[in-house]
C-alpha positions in Angstrom: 0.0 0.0 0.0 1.3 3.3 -0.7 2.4 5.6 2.0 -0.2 9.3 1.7 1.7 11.9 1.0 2.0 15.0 3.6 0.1 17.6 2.7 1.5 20.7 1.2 2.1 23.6 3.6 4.5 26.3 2.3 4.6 29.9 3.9 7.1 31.9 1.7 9.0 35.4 2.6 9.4 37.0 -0.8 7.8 39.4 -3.3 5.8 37.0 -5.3 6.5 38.5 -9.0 9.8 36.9 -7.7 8.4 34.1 -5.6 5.9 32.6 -8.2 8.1 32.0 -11.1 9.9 29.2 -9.0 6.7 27.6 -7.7 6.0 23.7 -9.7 3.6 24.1 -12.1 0.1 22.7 -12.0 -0.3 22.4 -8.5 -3.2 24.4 -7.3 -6.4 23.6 -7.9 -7.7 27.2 -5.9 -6.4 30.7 -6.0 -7.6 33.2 -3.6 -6.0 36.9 -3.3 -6.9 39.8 -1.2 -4.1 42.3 -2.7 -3.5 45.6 -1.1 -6.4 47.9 -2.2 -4.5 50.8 -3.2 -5.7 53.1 -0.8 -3.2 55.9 -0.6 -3.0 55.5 2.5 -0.6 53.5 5.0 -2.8 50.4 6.1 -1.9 49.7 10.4 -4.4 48.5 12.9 -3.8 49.9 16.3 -3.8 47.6 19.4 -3.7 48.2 22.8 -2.7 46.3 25.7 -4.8 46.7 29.0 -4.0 45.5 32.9 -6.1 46.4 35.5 -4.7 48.9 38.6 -6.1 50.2 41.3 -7.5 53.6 40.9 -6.4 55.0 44.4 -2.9 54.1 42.5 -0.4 56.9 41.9 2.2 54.6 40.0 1.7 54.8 36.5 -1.0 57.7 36.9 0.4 59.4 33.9 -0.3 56.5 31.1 -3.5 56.6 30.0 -6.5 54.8 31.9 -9.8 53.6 31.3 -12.9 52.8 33.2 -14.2 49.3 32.6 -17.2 46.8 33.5 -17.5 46.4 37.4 -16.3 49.8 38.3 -12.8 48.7 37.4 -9.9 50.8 35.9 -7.8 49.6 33.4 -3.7 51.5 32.5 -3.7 51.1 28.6 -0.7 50.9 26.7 -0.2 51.3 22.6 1.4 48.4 21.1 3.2 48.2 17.8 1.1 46.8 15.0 2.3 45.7 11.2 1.6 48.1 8.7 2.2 49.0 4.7 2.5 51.2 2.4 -1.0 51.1 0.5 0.2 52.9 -2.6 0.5 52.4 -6.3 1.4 54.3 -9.3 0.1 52.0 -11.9 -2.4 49.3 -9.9 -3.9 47.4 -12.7 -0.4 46.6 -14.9 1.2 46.0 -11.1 -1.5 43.6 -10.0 -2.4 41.7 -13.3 1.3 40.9 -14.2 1.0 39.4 -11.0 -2.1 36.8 -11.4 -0.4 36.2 -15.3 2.5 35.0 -13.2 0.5 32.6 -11.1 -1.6 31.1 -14.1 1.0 28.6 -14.4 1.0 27.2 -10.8 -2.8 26.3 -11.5 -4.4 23.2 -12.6 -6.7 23.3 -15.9 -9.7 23.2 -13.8 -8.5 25.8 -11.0 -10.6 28.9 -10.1 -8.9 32.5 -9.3 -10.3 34.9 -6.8 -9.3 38.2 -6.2 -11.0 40.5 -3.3 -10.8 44.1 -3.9 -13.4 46.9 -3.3 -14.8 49.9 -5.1 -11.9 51.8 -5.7 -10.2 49.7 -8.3 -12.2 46.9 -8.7 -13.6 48.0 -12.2 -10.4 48.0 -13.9 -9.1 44.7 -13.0 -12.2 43.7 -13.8 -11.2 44.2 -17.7 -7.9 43.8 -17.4 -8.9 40.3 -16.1 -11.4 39.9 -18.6 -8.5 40.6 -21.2 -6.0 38.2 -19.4 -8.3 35.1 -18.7 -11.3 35.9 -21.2 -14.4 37.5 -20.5 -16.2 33.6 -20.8 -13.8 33.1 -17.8 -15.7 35.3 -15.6 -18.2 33.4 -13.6 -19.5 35.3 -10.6 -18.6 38.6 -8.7 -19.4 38.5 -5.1 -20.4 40.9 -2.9 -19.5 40.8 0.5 -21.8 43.1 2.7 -21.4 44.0 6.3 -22.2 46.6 8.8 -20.0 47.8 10.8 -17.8 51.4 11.7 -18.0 54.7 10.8 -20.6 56.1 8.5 -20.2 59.3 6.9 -22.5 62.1 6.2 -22.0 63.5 2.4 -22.3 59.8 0.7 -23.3 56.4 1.0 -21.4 55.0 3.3 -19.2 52.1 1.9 -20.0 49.0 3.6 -19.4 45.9 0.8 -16.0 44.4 -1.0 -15.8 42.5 -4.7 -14.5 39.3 -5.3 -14.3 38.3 -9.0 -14.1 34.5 -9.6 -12.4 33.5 -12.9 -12.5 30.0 -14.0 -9.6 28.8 -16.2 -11.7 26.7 -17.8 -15.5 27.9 -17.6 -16.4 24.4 -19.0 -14.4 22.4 -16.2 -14.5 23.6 -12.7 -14.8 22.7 -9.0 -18.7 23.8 -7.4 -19.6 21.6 -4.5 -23.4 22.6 -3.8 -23.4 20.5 -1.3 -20.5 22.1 0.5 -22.3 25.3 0.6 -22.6 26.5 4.6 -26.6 27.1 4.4 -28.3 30.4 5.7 -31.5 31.2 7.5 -34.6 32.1 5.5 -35.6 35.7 6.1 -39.2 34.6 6.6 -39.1 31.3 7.9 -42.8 31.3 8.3 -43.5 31.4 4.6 -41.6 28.1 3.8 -42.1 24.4 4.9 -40.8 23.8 8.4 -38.3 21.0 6.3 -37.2 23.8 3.7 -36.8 26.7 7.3 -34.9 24.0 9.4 -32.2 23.0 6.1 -31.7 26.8 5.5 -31.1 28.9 2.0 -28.2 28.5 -0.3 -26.5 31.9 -0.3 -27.1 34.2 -3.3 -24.2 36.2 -4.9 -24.6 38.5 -1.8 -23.0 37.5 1.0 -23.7 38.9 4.4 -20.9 38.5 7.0 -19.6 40.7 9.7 -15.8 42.0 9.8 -13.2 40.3 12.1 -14.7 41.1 15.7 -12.2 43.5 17.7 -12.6 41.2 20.2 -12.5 37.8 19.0 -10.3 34.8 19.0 -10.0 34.9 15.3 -8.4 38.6 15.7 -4.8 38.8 14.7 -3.8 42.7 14.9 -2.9 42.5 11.0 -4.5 45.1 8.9 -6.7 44.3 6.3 -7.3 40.8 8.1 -10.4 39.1 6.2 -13.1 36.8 8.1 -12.1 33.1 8.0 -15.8 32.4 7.2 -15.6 34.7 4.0 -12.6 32.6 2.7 -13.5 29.0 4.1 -16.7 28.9 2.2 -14.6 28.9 -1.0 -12.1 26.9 0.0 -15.1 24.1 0.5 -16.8 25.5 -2.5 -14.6 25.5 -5.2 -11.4 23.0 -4.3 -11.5 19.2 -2.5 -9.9 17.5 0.1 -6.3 17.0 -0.5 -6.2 19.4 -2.8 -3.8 23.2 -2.7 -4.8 26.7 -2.5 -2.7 29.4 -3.5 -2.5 32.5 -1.9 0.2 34.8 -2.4 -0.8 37.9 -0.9 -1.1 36.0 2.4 -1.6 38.5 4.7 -2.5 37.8 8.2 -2.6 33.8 7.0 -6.5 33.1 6.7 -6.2 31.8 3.7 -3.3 29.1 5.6 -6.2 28.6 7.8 -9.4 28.2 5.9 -7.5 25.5 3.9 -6.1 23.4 6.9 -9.2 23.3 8.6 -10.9 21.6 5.5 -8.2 19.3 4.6 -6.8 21.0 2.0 -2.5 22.4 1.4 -1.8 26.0 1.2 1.2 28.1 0.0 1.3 32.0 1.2 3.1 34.2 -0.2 3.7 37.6 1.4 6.7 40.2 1.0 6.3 41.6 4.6 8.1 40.0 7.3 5.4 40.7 9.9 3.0 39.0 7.8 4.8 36.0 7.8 5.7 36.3 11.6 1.8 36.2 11.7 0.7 33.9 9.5 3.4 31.5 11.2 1.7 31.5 15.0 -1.7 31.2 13.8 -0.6 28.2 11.4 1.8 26.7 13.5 -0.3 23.9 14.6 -0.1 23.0 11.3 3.7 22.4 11.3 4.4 24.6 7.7 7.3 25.2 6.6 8.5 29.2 7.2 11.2 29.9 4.2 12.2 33.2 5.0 13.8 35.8 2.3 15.7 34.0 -0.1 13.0 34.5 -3.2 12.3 38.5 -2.0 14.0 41.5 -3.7 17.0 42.6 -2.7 
């Protein structure tokens, strides 16, 4: 009997224009991205580190303190986040020479998804549609949610866009029945059977952000919801096969794909993403190759 191979678990420290070129071809059968959005901005999530004191306290009475449940006090201190640089001079040519480059790592019935939001998503969307074919394009998804500020002179902008490409539109992976079910908005005006089984999610997909407070928090910016992610890891691959991800991030991608039996390789430039994406995978056991692929 043949001995099962290990799975694939790769988490790679290296600009991926550099990275993906020396990947083995073929061996994805899922490609998700969530690139930088090309904000203009430098992307950091604050985090803050809290112990409780005794208010009558005059040691450390000049750090900053804040009341909490119970009557208790709290001294809060700042503590260093990961941040980048969330600017581009040309967007579209620097992000779609990038999914060209991974086209080869990918199986001939792999799917491509690549998150953005309204700011750019519109002209990726043809440049895509010129890479892969417009009969590539399959779905774009909208994830909604509700939550933060909301401003006063617009709508405020509560929804991101992922577009899925197929590289073949004939041949693809869609498990309906691996589709996490949702409850009907009027349960009352279906069969009890139909209300207790649930609804099949449209192309609108409701889902709140990463709670502040939550396990699943990892203090990287930009992290997505594993929930977002997982249903299209159990969607559109199997078990045992890889999912590519090679703007990794904060790892969810690592961990939407272990948790349903499937490899991963990330790929991130930013050596605070990988430090990241390494403690929440280690469990795992991946292998961390640090900086040999990146630019020097």
């Amino acid at each position: 009997m043949s001995k099962a191979r290990a799975p694939v678990r790769r988490i790679i420290e290296g600009d991926c224009a550099v990275v993906l070129p020396t990947l083995p071809a073929a061996f994805a059968r899922l490609v998700y991205v969530d690139p930088p959005f090309n904000t203009r901005k430098v992307q950091r999530r604050d985090r803050i580190r809290a112990r409780s004191v005794d208010p009558r306290s005059v040691e450390g009475a000049a750090t900053r303190r804040r009341g909490g449940f119970a009557g208790r006090t709290y001294e809060v201190e700042r503590v260093a986040s990961a941040s980048y640089a969330d600017d581009f001079d040309d967007y579209v040519s620097w992000l779609v020479g990038r999914v060209a480059l991974c086209l080869r790592c990918t199986t001939p019935d792999a799917s491509i998804f690549v998150h953005l939001d309204a700011r750019e998503v519109h002209y990726v969307k043809v440049a895509l549609d010129t890479l892969l074919g417009r009969d590539a394009f399959i779905n774009e998804i909208i994830w909604a949610y509700d939550f933060g500020g909301r401003s006063r002179r617009r709508w405020p902008a509560k929804h991101d866009t992922i577009l899925w490409y197929a590289r073949d539109p004939e041949r693809y992976v869609f498990d309906h029945d691996a589709i996490d079910r949702i409850p009907y908005m009027a349960p009352g005006l279906v069969t009890p059977e139909k209300a207790a089984r649930g609804k099949t999610p449209t192309d609108v997909w409701w889902h709140t952000i990463v709670p502040t407070s939550g396990r699943e928090k990892t203090g990287y910016p930009t992290q997505k919801p594993l929930g977002v992610v997982e249903r299209i890891v159990k969607v559109h691959s199997e078990p045992g096969d890889v999912v590519l991800d090679f703007f990794a991030g904060s790892g969810t991608t690592g961990d939407a794909a272990a948790k349903n039996g499937r490899g991963f390789v990330l790929v991130d430039e930013s050596p605070e993403a990988v430090d990241v994406a390494a403690r929440r995978l280690a469990a795992h056991a991946p292998s961390v190759e640090r900086g040999s692929t990146s630019r020097g």
